[in-house]
C-alpha positions in Angstrom: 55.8 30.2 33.3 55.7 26.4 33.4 52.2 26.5 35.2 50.9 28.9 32.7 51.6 27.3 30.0 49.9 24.3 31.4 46.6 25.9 32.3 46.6 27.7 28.7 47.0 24.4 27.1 43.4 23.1 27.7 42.3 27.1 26.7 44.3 26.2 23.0 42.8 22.6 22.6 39.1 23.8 23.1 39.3 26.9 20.9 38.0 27.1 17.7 38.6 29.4 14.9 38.2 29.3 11.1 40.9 32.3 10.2 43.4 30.3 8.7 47.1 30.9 9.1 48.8 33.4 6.5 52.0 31.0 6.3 50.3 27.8 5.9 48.3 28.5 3.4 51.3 30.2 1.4 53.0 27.2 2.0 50.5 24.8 0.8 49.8 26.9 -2.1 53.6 26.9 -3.2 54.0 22.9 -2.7 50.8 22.2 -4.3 49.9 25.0 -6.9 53.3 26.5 -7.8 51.7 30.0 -6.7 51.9 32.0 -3.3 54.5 33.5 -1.4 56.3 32.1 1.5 56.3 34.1 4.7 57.8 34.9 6.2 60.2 35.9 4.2 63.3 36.2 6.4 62.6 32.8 7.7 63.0 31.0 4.3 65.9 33.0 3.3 67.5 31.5 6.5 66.7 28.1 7.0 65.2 26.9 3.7 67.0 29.8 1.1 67.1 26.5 -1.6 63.8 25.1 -0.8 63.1 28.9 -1.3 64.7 29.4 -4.7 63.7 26.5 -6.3 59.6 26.1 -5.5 58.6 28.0 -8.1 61.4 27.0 -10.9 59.7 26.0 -14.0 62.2 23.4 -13.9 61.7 21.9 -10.2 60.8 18.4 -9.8 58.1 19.5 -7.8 56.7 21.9 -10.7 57.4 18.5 -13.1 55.2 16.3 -10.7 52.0 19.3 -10.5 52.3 19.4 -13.9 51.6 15.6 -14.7 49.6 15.5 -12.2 47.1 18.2 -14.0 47.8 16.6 -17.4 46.3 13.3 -15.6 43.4 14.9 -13.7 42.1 16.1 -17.3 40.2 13.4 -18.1 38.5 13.1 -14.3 36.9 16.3 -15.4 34.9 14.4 -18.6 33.9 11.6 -16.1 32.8 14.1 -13.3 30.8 16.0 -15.8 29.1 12.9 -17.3 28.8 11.6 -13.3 27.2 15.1 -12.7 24.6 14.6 -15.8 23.6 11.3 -14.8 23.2 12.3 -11.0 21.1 15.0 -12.5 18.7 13.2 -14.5 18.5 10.3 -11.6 17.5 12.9 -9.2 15.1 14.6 -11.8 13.7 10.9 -12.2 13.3 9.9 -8.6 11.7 13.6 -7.8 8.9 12.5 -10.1 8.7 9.3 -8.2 8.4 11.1 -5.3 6.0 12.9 -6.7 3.8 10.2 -8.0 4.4 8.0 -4.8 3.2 11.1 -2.6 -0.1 12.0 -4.7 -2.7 9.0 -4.3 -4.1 9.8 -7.7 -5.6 6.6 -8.8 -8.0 6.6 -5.7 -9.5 9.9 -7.3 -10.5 7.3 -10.2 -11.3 4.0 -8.7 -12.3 5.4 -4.7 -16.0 5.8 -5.7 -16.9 2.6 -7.1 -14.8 0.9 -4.4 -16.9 2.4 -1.5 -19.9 2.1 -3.3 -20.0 -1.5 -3.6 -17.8 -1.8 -0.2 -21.1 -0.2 1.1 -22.9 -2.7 -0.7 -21.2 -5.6 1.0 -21.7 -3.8 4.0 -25.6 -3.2 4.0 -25.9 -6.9 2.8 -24.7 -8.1 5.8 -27.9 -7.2 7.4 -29.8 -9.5 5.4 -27.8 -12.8 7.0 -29.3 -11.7 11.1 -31.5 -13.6 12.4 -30.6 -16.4 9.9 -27.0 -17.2 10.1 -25.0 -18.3 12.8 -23.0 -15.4 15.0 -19.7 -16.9 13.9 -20.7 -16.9 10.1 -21.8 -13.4 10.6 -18.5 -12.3 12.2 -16.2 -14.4 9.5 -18.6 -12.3 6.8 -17.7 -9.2 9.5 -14.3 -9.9 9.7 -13.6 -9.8 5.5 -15.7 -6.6 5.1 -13.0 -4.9 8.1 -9.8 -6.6 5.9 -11.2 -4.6 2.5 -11.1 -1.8 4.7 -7.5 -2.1 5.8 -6.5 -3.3 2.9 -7.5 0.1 1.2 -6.1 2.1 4.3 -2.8 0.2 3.5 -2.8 0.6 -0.2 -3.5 4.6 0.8 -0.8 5.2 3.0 2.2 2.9 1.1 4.5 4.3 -0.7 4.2 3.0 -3.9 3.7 4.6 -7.8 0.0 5.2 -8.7 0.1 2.3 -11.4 0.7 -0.3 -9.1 -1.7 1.8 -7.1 -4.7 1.1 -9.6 -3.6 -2.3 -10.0 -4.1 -3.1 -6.5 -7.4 -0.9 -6.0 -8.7 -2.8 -9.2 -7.8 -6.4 -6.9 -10.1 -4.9 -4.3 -12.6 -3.9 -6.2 -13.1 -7.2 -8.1 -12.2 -9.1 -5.1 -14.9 -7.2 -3.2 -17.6 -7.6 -5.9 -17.1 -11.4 -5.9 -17.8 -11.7 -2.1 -20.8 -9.1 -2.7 -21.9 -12.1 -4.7 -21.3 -14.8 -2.7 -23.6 -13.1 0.0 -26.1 -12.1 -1.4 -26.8 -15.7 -2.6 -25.9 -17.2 1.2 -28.6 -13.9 1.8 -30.9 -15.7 -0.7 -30.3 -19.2 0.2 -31.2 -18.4 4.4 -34.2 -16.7 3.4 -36.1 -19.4 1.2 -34.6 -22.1 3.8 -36.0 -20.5 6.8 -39.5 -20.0 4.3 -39.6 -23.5 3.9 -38.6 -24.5 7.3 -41.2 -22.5 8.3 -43.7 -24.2 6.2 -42.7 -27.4 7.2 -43.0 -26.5 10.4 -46.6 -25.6 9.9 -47.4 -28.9 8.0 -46.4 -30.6 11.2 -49.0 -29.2 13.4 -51.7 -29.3 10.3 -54.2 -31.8 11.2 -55.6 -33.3 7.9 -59.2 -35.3 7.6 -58.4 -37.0 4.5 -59.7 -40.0 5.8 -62.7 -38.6 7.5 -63.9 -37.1 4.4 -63.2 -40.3 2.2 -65.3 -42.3 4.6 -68.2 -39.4 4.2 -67.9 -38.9 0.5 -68.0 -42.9 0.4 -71.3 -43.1 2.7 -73.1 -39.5 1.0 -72.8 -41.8 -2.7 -74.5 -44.9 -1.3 -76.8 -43.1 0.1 -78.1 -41.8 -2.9 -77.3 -45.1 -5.0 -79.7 -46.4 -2.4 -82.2 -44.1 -2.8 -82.0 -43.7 -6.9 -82.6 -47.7 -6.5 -85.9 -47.7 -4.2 -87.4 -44.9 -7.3 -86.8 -46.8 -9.7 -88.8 -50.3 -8.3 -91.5 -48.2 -8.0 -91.8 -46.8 -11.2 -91.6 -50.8 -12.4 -88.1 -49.8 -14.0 -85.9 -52.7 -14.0 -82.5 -51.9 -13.7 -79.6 -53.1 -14.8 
């Protein structure tokens, strides 16, 4: 018997069951509610006939003690109800957030104008090869890529759509200032690289300024020479 009572120990510790013990739970109801029956019945009368008889009195200490302790729980039920309203509306509130956090709807609004002068930037970029350096293209290169994470960012964050716009309105006006800025560096390069060009050409130019001084000079007293000899024989004295 010993043995099997050891082997069916491990069986008991390792069951589980959720029918709940008739007894018990007449118990508990007695001590805690006032209400219930105590089974069995022929155990109580017994070995606890008093505890028996005097559970349920009206006039039991223990019926006294449920009783104050309802009279006290009264006003728990007021502050429950008013935690439950304010649990309610805070959960109404932060379903909207979640709402508005999940729903990118200020990129419906501002998206097209950001890509369109994003693209901008972008084509601009052209306009610096073959007249920049490679390490001013790739800075220029390198700030058109951070708008584009930047918006990627701003697209998956969780954040309301206000703050949303704000910070697609930053890009955008951040974005058109550099737009700018290039396409004046765009602008500067290309009359630079004119001019160095034409200086360039200067340099080789080979000018006969002199040359054609010294012939202009020669081709007037030439003919001062001549107009003099006509004159002597045409007895005009001149001046």
């Amino acid at each position: 018997m010993l043995t099997a009572l050891l082997f069916s120990i491990p069986m008991w510790g390792q069951q589980v069951t959720y029918n709940h013990d008739a007894s018990k739970l007449g118990q508990i109801m007695v001590m805690e509610l006032g209400a219930g029956s105590l089974t069995p019945e022929i155990y109580y009368r017994l070995m606890h006939n008093s505890y028996r008889k005097g559970a349920k009195a009206p006039t039991s200490v223990k019926n006294t003690l449920r009783t104050a302790t309802q009279i006290a729980s009264l006003p728990q039920v007021d502050m429950a109800d008013s935690i439950q309203s304010d649990l309610e509306s805070r959960a109404k509130i932060e379903a909207m957030n979640i709402a508005d956090r999940q729903i990118d709807i200020a990129w419906l609004t501002e998206g097209e104008k950001i890509n369109s002068r994003l693209l901008a930037f972008k084509n601009n970029l052209n306009g610096l090869v073959g007249k920049a350096s490679s390490e001013e293209i790739d800075a220029w290169t390198d700030l058109a890529r951070m708008y584009d994470f930047a918006i990627k960012t701003i697209r998956k964050g969780y954040m309301p759509n206000s703050e949303r716009q704000k910070q697609y309105l930053a890009i955008y006006e951040e974005v058109t200032a550099s737009n700018d800025k290039l396409i004046l560096r765009v602008r500067f390069l290309a009359t630079k690289q004119r001019a160095d060009r034409f200086v360039t050409a200067m340099s080789h130019f080979q000018h006969h300024v002199s040359e054609n001084a010294t012939a202009a000079y020669n081709r007037w007293r030439d003919n001062g020479m001549k107009a003099g000899t006509k004159t002597k024989d045409n007895n005009i004295i001149t001046p």
